[in-house]
C-alpha positions as CSV (number, residue, x, y, z in Angstrom):
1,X,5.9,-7.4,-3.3
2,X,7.2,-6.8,0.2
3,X,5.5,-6.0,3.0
4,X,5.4,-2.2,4.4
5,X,6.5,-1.8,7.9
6,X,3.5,0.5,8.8
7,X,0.6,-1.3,7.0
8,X,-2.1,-2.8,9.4
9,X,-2.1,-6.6,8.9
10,X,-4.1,-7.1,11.8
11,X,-6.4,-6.2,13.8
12,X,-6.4,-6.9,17.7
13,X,-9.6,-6.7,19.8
14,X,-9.5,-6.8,23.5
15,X,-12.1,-7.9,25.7
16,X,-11.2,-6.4,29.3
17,X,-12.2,-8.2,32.6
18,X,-15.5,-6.4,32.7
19,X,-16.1,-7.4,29.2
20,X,-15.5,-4.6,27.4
21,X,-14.3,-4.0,23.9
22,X,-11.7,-2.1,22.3
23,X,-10.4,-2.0,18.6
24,X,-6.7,-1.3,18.1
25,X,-6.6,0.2,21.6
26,X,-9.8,2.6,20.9
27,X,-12.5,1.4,23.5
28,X,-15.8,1.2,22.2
29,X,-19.1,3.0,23.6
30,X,-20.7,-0.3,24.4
31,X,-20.0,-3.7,25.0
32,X,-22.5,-4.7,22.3
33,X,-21.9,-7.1,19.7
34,X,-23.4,-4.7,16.6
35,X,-21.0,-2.2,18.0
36,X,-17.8,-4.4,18.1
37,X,-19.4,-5.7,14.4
38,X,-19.8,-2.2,13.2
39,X,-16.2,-1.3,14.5
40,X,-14.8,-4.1,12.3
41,X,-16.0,-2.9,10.0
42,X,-15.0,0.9,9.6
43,X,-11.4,-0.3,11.3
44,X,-10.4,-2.7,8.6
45,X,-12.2,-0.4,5.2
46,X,-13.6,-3.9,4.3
47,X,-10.3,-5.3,4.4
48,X,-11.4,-9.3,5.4
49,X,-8.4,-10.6,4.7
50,X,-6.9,-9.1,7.7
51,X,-5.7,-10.9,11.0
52,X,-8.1,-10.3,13.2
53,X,-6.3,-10.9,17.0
54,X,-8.7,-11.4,20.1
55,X,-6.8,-10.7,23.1
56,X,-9.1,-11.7,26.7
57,X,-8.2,-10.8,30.1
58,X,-7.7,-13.9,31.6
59,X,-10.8,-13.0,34.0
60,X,-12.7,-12.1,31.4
61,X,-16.3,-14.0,31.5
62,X,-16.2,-16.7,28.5
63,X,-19.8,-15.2,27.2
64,X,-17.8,-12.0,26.6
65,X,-14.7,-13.9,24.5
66,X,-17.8,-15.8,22.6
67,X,-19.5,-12.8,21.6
68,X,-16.7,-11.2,20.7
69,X,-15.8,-14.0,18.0
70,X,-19.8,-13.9,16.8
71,X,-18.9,-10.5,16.0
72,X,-15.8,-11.0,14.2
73,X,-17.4,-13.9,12.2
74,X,-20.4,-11.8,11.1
75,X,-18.3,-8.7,10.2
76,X,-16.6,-11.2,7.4
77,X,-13.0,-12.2,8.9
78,X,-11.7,-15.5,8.6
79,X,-8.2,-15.4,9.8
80,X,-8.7,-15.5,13.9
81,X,-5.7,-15.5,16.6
82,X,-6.9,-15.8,20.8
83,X,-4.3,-14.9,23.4
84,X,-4.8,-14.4,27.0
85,X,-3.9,-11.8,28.9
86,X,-2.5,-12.0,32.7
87,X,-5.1,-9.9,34.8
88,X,-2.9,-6.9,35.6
89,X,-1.9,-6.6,39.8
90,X,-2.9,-3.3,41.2
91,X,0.6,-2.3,42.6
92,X,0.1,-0.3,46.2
């Protein structure tokens, strides 16, 4: 069986410099880890076998990255990827 272009193998979450979260680009209402948990959850249809890719502004505070994999871990997912990002430059 082949894999389908559109089908979601992963899910990214990205933790901005102020520490908030967003699922697959959708920012969450709270930086709270029963939110972020919750959000899993309904994003992946209780699919754990999916990739779940943490992406952290490079500023980020580490608590923030930390909770974010708590989360992750107590929605069920045990495939984890962690990238940085580059803090984007404010052009004038």
């Amino acid at each position: 069986s082949g894999s389908v272009e559109n089908a979601a193998e992963s899910i990214e979450v990205l933790v901005d410099r102020e520490g908030g979260y967003a699922i697959n680009g959708r920012r969450l209402v709270n930086a709270e880890v029963d939110s972020l948990v919750r959000g899993l959850e309904l994003e992946s249809g209780g699919d754990l076998s999916l990739l779940v890719v943490l992406v952290a502004d490079a500023e980020v505070q580490h608590q923030s990255v930390v909770s974010a994999m708590e989360a992750i871990g107590r929605a069920g997912f045990t495939s984890l990827s962690i990238a940085t990002r580059e803090p984007i430059e404010k052009t004038q």
